[in-house]
C-alpha positions as CSV (number, residue, x, y, z in Angstrom):
1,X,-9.9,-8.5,-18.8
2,X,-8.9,-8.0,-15.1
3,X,-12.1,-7.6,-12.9
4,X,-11.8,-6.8,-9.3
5,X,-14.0,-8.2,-6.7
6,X,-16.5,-5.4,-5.7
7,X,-17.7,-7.4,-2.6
8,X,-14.0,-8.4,-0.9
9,X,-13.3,-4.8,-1.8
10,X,-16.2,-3.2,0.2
11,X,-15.6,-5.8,3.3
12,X,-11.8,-5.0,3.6
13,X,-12.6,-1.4,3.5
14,X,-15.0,-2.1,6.2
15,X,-12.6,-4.4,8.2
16,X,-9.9,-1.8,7.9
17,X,-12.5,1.1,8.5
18,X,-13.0,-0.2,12.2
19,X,-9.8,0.3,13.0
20,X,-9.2,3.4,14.8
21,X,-12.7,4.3,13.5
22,X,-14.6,7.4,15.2
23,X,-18.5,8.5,16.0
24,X,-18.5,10.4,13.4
25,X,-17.8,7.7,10.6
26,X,-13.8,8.4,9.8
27,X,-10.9,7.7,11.6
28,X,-8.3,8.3,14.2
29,X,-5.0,6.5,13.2
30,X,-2.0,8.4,13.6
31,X,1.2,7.6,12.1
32,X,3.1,4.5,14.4
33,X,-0.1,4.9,16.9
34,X,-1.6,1.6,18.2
35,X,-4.5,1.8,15.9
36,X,-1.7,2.4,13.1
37,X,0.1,-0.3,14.2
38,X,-2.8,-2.5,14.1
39,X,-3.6,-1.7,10.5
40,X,-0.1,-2.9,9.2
41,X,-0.1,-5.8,10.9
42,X,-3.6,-6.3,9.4
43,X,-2.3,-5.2,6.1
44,X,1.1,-7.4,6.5
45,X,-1.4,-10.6,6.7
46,X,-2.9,-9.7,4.0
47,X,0.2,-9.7,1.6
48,X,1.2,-12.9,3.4
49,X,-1.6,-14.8,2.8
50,X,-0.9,-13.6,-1.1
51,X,2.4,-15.6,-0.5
52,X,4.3,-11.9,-0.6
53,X,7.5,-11.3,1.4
54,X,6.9,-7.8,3.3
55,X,9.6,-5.6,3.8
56,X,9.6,-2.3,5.7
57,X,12.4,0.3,5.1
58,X,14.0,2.6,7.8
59,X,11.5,5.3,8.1
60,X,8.6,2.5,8.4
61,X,6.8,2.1,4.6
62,X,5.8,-1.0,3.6
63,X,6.7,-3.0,0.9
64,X,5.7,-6.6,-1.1
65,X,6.7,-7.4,-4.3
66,X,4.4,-9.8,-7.2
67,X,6.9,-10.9,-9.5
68,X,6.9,-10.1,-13.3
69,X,8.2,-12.2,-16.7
70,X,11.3,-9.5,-16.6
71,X,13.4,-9.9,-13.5
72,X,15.8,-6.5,-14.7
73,X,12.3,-4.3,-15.4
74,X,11.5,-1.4,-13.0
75,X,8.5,-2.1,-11.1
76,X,4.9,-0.6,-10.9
77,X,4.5,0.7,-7.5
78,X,0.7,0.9,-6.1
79,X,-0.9,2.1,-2.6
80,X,-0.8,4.6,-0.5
81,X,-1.1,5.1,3.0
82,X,-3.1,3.5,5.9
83,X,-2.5,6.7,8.6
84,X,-5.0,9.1,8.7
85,X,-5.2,12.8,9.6
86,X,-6.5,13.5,13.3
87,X,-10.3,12.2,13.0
88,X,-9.9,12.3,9.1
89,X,-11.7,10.5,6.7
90,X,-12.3,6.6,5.7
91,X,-11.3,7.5,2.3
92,X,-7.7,8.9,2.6
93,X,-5.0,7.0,2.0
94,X,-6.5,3.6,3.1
95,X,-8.6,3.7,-0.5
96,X,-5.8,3.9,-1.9
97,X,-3.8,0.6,0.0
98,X,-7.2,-1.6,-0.5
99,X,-7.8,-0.9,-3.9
100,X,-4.2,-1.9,-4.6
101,X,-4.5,-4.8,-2.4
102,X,-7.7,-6.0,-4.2
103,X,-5.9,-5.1,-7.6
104,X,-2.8,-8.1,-6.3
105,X,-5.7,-10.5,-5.1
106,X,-7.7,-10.0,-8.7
107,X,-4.2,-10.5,-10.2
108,X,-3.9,-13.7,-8.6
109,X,-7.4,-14.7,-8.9
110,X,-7.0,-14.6,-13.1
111,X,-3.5,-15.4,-12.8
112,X,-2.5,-12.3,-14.6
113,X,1.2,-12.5,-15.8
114,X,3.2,-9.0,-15.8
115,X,6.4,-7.9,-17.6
116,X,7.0,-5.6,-15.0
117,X,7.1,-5.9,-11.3
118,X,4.1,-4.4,-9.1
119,X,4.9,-3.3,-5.7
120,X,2.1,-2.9,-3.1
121,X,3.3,0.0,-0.8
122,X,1.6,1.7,2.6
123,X,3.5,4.8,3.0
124,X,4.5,5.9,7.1
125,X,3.4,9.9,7.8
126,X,2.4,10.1,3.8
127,X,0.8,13.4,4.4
128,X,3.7,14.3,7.3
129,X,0.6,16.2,9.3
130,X,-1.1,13.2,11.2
131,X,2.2,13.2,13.6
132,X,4.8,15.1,15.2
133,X,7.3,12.8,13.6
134,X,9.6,14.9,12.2
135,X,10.5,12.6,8.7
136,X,7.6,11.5,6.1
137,X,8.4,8.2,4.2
138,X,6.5,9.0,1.1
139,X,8.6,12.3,-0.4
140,X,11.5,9.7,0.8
141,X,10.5,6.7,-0.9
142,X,12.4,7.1,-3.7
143,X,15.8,8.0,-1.9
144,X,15.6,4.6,0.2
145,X,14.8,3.0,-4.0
146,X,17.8,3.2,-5.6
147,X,16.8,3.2,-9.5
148,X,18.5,0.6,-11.5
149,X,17.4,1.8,-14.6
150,X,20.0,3.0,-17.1
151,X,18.5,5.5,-19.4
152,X,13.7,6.3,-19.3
153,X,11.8,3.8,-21.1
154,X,9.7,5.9,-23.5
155,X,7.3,2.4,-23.9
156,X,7.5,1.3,-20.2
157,X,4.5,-1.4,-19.7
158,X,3.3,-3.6,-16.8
């Protein structure tokens, strides 16, 4: 069984919590901002250092790629998005990057084998409020993703 790290966890949300972090305990990081831009940086490290290639599409999402047994099957995709609503919360989005960062690092940890793919992805303008730019990436993701895929998997597994 796959167990996460509970302590890495808690001190990467911390680490990542400080950035762009306000007064009143949430944050301040607006899409492509400086804070923003400091949290994928942060965040590109991190895949590196999980030997990932990063790749970032035209409207800015992030991408790495973990390698499954099947080099034809679709991939999982997990994350979210490390932007925040003006002086949103911790919780938003960022959760959603770290706990599918710490899923990769427990993946590696147990040196858990997949038949499918898993894509770690940080999402630019996800929730196309936090910025006046005018294009989100998330609704877009899957129009910059061409599908390979021939015909649904009814028994589609990682």
């Amino acid at each position: 069984m796959l167990s996460i790290d509970a302590d890495r966890l808690r001190r990467a949300f911390d680490t990542y919590s400080e950035i762009g972090a306000t007064e009143a305990g949430g944050l301040h990081r607006l899409t492509l901002s400086e804070e923003d831009e400091r949290a994928r940086d942060r965040f590109r490290s991190d895949l590196e250092a999980l030997g990932l290639d990063v790749r970032v599409d035209e409207l800015g999402n992030m991408f790495a790629r973990r390698e499954g047994t099947d080099p034809d099957a679709e991939p999982v995709l997990i994350g979210s998005h490390l932007d925040s609503q003006p002086y949103g919360g911790r919780y938003d989005g960022q959760l959603g990057v770290l706990v599918a960062l710490e899923t990769l690092r427990a993946m590696e940890d147990a040196d858990v084998e997949t038949r499918r793919p898993v894509e770690i992805v940080n999402w630019t303008n996800e929730e196309e409020r936090a910025s006046s730019t005018p294009c989100s990436g998330a609704p877009r993701g899957s129009a910059t993703r061409p599908s390979t895929r021939r015909s649904p998997s009814p028994t589609a597994t990682a």
